[in-house]
N, C-alpha and C positions, 0 to 999 in steps of 0.2 A: 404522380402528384408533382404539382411544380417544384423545383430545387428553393430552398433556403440558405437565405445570404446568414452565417454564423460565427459570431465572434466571441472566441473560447480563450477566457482567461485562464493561465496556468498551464496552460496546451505543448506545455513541453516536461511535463511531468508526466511519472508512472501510469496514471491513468490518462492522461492530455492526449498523446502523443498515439495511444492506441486508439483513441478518441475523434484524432484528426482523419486518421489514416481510414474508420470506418464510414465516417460522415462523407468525405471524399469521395471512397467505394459506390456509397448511396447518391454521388450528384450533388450533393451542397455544396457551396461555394464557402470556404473558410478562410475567416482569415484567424490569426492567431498573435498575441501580443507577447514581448519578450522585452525584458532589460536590454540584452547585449543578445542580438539578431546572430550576431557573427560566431557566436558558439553553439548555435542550432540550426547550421548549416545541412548537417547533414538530412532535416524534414523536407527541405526543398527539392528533395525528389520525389513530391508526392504532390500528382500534378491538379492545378485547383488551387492547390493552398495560396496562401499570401502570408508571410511572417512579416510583422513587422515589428521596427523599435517604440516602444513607450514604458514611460512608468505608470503602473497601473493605480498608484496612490496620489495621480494628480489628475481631478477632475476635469479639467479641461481639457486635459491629452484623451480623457477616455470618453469624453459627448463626442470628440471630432471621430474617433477608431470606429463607436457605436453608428454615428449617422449612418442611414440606409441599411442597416439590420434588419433583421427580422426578428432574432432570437439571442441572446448572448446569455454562454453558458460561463459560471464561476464555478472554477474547479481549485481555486488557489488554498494550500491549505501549509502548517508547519507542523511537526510533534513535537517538538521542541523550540524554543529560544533563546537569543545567543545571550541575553541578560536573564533579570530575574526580576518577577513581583508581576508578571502576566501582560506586560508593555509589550511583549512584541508579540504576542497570541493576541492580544487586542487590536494590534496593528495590521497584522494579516488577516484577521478574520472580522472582526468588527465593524471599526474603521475602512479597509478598506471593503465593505459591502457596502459601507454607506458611500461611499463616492462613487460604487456603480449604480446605485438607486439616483442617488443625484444627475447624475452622467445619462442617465435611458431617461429618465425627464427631458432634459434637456436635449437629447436625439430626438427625443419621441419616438424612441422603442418601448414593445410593453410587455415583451416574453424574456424571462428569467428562470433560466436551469441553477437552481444553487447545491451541488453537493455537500453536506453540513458531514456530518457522522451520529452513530449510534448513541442515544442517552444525553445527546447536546440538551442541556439546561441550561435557564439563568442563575440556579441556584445547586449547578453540578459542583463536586469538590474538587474538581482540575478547572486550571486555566484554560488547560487546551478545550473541555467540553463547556467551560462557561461562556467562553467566547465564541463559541463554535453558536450555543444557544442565543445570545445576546443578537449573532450575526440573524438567525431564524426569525427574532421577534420584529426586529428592526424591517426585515419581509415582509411578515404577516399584517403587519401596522404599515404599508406602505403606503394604503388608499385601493380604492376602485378599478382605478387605472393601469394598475401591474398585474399583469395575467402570471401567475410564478407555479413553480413547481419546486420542490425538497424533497432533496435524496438524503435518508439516513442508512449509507453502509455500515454493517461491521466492518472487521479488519478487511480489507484487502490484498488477494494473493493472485500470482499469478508469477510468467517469467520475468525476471528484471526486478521483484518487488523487494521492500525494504523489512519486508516482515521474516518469511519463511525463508529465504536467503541470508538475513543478517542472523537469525539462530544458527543456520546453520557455518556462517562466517563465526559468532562466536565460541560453537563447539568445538571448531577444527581449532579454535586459537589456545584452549584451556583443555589440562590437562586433565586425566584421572574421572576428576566431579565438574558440574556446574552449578553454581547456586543460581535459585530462582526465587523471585519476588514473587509473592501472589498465587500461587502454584495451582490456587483453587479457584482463580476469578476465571469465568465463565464466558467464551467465544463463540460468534456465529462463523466463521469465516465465510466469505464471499468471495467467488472466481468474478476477476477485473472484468471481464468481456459480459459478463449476468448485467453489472452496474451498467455496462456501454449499452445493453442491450433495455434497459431501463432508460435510460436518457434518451434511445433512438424512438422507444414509443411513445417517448410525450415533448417531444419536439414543440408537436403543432398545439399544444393544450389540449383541448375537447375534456374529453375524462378525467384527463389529468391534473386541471386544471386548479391551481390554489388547493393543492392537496400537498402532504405530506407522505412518503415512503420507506417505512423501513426495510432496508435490503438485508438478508443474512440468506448464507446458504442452507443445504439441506439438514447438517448436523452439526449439534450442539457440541464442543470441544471443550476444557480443561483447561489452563497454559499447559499442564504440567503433561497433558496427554500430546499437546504441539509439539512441543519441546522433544518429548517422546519421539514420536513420527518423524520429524526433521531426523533425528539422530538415526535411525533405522532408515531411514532414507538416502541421507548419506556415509551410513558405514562408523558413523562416530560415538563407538561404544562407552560413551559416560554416566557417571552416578548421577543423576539429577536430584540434588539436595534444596528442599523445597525450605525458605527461609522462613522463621517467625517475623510476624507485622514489624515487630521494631528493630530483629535484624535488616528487613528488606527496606526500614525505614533510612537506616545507618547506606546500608548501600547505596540509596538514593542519592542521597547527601553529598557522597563520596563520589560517586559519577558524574556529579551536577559541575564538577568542577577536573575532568576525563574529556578529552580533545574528543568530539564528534559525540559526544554523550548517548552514548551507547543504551543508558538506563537516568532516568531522571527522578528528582521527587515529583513532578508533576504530573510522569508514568505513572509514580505508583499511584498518587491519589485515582488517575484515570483509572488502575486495575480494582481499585475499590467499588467501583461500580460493573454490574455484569454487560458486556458488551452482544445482549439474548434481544433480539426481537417479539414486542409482544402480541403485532398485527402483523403478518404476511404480505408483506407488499409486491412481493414476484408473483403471489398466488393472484393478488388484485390486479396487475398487470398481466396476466397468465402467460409468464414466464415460471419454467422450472430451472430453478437453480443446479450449478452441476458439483460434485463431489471432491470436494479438498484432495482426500485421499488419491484418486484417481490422475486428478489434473499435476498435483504435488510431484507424481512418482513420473513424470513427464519431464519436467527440468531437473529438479533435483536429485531422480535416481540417476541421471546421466553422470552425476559427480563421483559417483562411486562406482559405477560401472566401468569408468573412463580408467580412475585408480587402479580396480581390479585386474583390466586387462592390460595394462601399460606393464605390471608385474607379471603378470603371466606371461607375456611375450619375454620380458626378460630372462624368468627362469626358464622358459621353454629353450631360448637363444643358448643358454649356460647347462640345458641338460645332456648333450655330447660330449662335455667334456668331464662330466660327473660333478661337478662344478655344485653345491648347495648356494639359493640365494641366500644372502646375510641376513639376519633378521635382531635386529635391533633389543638388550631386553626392555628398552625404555618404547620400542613399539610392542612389544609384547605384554607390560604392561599396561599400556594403551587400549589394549585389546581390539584394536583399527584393523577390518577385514580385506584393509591390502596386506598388512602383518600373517595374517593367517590364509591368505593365498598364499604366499612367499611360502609361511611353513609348510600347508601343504604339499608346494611342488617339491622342495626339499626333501620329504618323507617320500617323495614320488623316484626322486635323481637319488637317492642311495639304497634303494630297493635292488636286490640282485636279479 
């Protein structure tokens, strides 16, 4: 089929960038918009592309980027903002949807990929899903003339991601327990390439066309079972201490004001609603989704396998000399299965 000329905002993010590099693969011609061009240097190895500088919240930067499109996809999204009272989840999601609706008028483009999220409402109890919603309605009301498509993901995982990585950044960082907010609010998770492979079949409309999609993967999750998996995953043997509403409310609060906000109150409100698919849209698109579990133990077990063996080398290096590896009791505490390599090979090196 002929190639498409495609202009992907957000295209240097977690999902963007695997996004550019698949569309690319396929022969499209992309271009890709950026703040500051010169710290996404390194895409320009992917031949096709075109990065270029604009801000994407000024509409006339973004009819002249659109002209001679065919398709442009928004992928632009935050889970957090850097104030408070929903101005900047309004700014990135709302607001600026509405100046790429403005912006394809005025190109005369009329296909729009809008990745939203799971449960986005106008009337959701987060900022992040109200605005998420508000950005949807503002679509659906656009008129005649906008041929669109909306993707609702669950969370998103995959390598690189800010999900199943940042759990597991926060285990390694806390000791003993971890407290968890929500321990009971309910996940679809979604492998990032299922979603790319959803955007790749409704490119051109036909079917897809002024439809809505919920993505989620095969299985229903827990936090408290994520959380779980991450830890056994990577070897970080903690108590996971699942918090009452108004303690995780308290934590909220207290994060809200935690350099890179790790946990927000606007998280929690989000974990208040279940992040569960209630139409199959990979099944509508007959795409089958692939398994958390599976894909998970692909990046993530490499971090404990790396640990385990870096220690076993060592002790192996120290078993000539009868030499025990040290083993820490604040790692023994810990109960971290490079600690319990180490002791093993120790019971191994004083064996007669």
């Amino acid at each position: 089929m002929k190639p498409l000329s495609i202009c992907i905002l957000g295209g240097t993010g977690f999902l963007g960038t695997r996004l550019l590099a698949r569309l690319i693969k396929d022969g499209h011609r992309v271009t890709a918009l950026s703040r500051d061009r010169e710290q996404h240097k390194h895409l320009l190895v992917l031949p096709g592309l075109t990065l270029e500088n604009g801000d994407v919240y000024d509409e006339a930067q973004l009819s002249e980027h659109f002209r001679g499109k065919d398709v442009v996809v928004n992928l632009v999204g935050i889970l957090n903002e850097r104030g408070f009272g929903g101005g900047g989840f309004r700014r990135a999601h709302t607001e600026l949807t509405r100046a790429v609706l403005q912006a394809m008028r005025s190109a005369g483009v009329h296909r729009l990929l809008q990745v939203s999220a799971l449960k986005a409402a106008t009337a959701a109890p987060s900022y992040y899903l109200r605005s998420k919603g508000e950005a949807e309605k503002l679509i659906r009301e656009s008129g005649a003339n906008l041929d669109w498509t909306i993707f609702q993901p669950s969370v998103m995982f995959g390598p690189g991601d800010s999900f199943l990585n940042r759990f597991a950044t926060l285990l390694a960082s806390v000791p003993f327990a971890f407290p968890l907010a929500r321990p009971k609010a309910r996940f679809q998770p979604v492998l990032v390439d299922d979603v790319i492979e959803a955007l790749r079949r409704c490119l051109r409309g036909g079917a897809g066309s002024r439809k809505t999609y919920e993505l989620g993967g095969p299985r229903i999750y827990t936090l408290r079972e994520i959380v779980e998996l991450v830890a056994k995953l990577t070897g970080s043997r903690r108590w996971i201490i699942g918090l009452p509403n108004f303690a995780a409310r308290v934590q909220g609060l207290v994060m809200d004001f935690v350099p890179g906000r790790p946990f927000s109150t606007d998280n929690y409100r989000s974990l208040t609603v279940d992040s569960v698919c209630t139409v199959d849209g990979f099944a509508n698109l007959g795409i089958k989704p692939q398994s958390m579990m599976a894909s998970a133990r692909q990046y993530l077990g490499a971090l404990e396998d790396n640990a385990r063996l870096s220690h076993n080398r060592a002790a192996a290096g120290r078993a000539g000399h009868s030499a025990p590896t040290p083993v820490t009791a604040a790692e023994i505490r810990s109960g971290s299965s490079a600690a319990a390599a180490a002791a093993a090979n120790n019971r191994a090196a004083m064996r007669p």
